[in-house]
N, C-alpha and C positions, 0 to 999 in steps of 0.2 A: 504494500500500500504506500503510496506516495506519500512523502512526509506531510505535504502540506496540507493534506487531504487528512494527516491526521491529526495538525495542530489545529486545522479550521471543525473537526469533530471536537476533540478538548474544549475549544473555546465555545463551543453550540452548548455543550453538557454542562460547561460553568456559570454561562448564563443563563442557564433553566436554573441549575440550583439556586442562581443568587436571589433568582424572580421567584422563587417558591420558599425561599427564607428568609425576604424582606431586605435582600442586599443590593437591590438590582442596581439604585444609585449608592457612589457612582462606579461602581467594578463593570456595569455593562459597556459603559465608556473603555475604561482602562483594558479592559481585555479585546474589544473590538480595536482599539487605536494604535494597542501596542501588542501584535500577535505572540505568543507561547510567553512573549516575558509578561505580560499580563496576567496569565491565563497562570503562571507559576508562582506572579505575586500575590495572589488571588489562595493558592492554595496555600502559602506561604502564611501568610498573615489570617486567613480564615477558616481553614478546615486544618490544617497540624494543629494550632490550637484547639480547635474543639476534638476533633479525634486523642487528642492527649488527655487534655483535664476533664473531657466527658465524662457523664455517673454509667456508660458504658467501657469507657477506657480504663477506669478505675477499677470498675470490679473484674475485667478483664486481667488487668497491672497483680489483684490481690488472689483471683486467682493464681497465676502463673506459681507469685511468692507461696502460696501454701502449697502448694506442689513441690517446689524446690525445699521450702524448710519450715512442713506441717505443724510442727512443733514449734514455731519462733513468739506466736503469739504468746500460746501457753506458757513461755519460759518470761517473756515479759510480763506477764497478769500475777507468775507466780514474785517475780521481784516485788511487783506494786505490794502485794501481800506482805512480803516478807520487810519491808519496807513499813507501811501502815498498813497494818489489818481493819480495814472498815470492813464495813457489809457489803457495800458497795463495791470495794476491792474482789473481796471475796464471792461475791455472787461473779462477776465476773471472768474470775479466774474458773469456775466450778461451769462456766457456760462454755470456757474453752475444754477446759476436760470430754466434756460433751462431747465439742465438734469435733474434737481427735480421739472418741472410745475410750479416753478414760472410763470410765461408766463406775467402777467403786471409790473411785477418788471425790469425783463428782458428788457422788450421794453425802461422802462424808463432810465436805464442806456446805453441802445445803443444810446437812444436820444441824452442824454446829450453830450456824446462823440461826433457824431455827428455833434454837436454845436461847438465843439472844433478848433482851429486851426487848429492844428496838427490830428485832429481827423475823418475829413473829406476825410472819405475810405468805396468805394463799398462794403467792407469785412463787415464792421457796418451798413451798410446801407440793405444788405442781412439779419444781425442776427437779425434787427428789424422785418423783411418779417416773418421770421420763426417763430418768439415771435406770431405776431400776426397771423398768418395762424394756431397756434398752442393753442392760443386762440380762439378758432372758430371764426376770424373775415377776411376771405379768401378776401372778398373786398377791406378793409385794405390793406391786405399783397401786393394784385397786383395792387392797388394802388403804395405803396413802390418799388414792384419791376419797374414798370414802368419809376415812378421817378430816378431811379437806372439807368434804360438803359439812360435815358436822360442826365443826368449825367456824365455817364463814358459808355461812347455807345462803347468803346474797352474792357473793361469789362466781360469773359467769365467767366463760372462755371456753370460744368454739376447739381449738388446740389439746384443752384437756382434755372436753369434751369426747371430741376423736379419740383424745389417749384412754379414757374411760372402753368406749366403746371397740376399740381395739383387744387392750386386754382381757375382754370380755367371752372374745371370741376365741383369744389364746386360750383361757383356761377351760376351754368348752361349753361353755355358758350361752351357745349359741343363739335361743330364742332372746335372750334381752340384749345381745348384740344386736341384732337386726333391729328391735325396737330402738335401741341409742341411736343406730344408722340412717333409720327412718325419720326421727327428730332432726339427726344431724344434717340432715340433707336438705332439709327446708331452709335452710339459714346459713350454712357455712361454707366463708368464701371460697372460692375456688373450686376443683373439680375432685381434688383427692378423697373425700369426703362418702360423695356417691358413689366414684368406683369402686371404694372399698365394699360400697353398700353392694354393688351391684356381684362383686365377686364372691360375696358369701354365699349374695341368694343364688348365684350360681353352684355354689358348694353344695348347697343342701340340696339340689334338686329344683329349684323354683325360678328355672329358666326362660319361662317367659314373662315371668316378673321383670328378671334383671336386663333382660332387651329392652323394656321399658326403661328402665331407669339408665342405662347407655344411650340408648336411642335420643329419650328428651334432653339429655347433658349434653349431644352431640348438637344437633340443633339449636339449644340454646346457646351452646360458645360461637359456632359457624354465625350469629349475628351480633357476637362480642366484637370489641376493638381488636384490633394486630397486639396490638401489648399484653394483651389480656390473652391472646390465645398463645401466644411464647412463651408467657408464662404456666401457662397449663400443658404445655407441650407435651409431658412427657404419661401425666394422667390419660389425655385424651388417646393417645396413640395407645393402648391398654385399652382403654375401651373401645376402642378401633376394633383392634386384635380379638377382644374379648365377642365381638359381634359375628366374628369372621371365623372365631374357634367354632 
């Protein structure tokens, strides 16, 4: 392809963008008047910045890092602790335990918090539930969650909720799973919720319950936002698959 044939396509594509993100004046000038060096100050000055400091590049930048060294956070939360032990500190550090499988480290600094004066919050009382539901000890966990309701019986969170309703189904408790599932599905964001729902009643036999409840999830993301259905990406493809088993 002719070079110039591909600076005058460059420069066509940078002035769509600029006119679709409110930059048209004056870069539609600059890159008509002054071809590719336009068209590169243009990229120069407004898309490396934004592809950089973006809240896509960023979490792009933090995944990479926890790839490379999974554990840096964790070692930093554990200094802040070791440093001043707030709650705050220590919830913290006990949320990285989490995201890297600590799972009995985790539980013991929710404990301790817990224990605390100040520390005594349904919020710590849930991330012990997750600790141990996350260590295969589902009995545990709805144990906790229980204690939880009793507790702070005003208390709402569609997350525990699911973790409620999950455990449920671990320990074989299957009928009142599906009833949690059922509640949980009428209200709780996103898509994980009903798949879950939909794959038990597939468990049990009650398969064409759960085309239903695939079927209308499907439908209803298909006239969600693009954002909204990336974010559910990986739910939805499960229920794809789940329709097509």
């Amino acid at each position: 392809m002719p070079v110039a044939l591909v600076v005058l396509l460059l420069d066509i594509t940078l002035i769509y963008h600029a006119s679709r993100t409110g930059r048209l004046q004056p870069w539609a000038f600059i890159i008509l008047m002054v071809p590719l060096f336009g068209a590169l100050a243009y990229i120069a000055v407004e898309l490396i910045p934004e592809w950089y400091h973006g809240p896509e590049a960023r979490q792009a930048r933090q995944r990479v890092a926890n790839r490379l060294d999974p554990e840096k956070r964790y070692r930093e939360s554990a200094e802040q602790v070791a440093i001043t032990d707030t709650i705050a500190n220590r919830a913290a550090l006990a949320a990285e335990c989490l995201a890297i499988a600590r799972f009995s480290e985790a539980e013991r600094h929710y404990d301790h918090i817990l224990k605390l004066p100040m520390g005594h919050d349904p919020a710590y009382a849930l991330g012990k539930a997750e600790a141990e539901f996350a260590g295969n000890r589902p009995a545990d966990a709805l144990k906790t969650l229980d204690d939880l309701k009793k507790q702070w019986p005003e208390f709402e969170s569609p997350e525990g909720h699911l973790l409620y309703a999950r455990a449920l189904a671990e320990v074989g408790r299957v009928d009142e799973a599906l009833e949690e599932y059922h509640a949980l599905s009428g209200y709780f964001p996103g898509a994980e919720a009903r798949v879950r729902y939909g794959m038990l009643l597939n468990m049990v036999g009650r398969t064409a319950e759960a085309r239903i409840v695939f079927n209308e999830l499907l439908i209803q993301m298909r006239r969600a936002p693009k954002y909204l259905r990336k974010a559910q990406a990986e739910w939805l493809s499960i229920a794809e698959k789940q329709l097509s088993a």
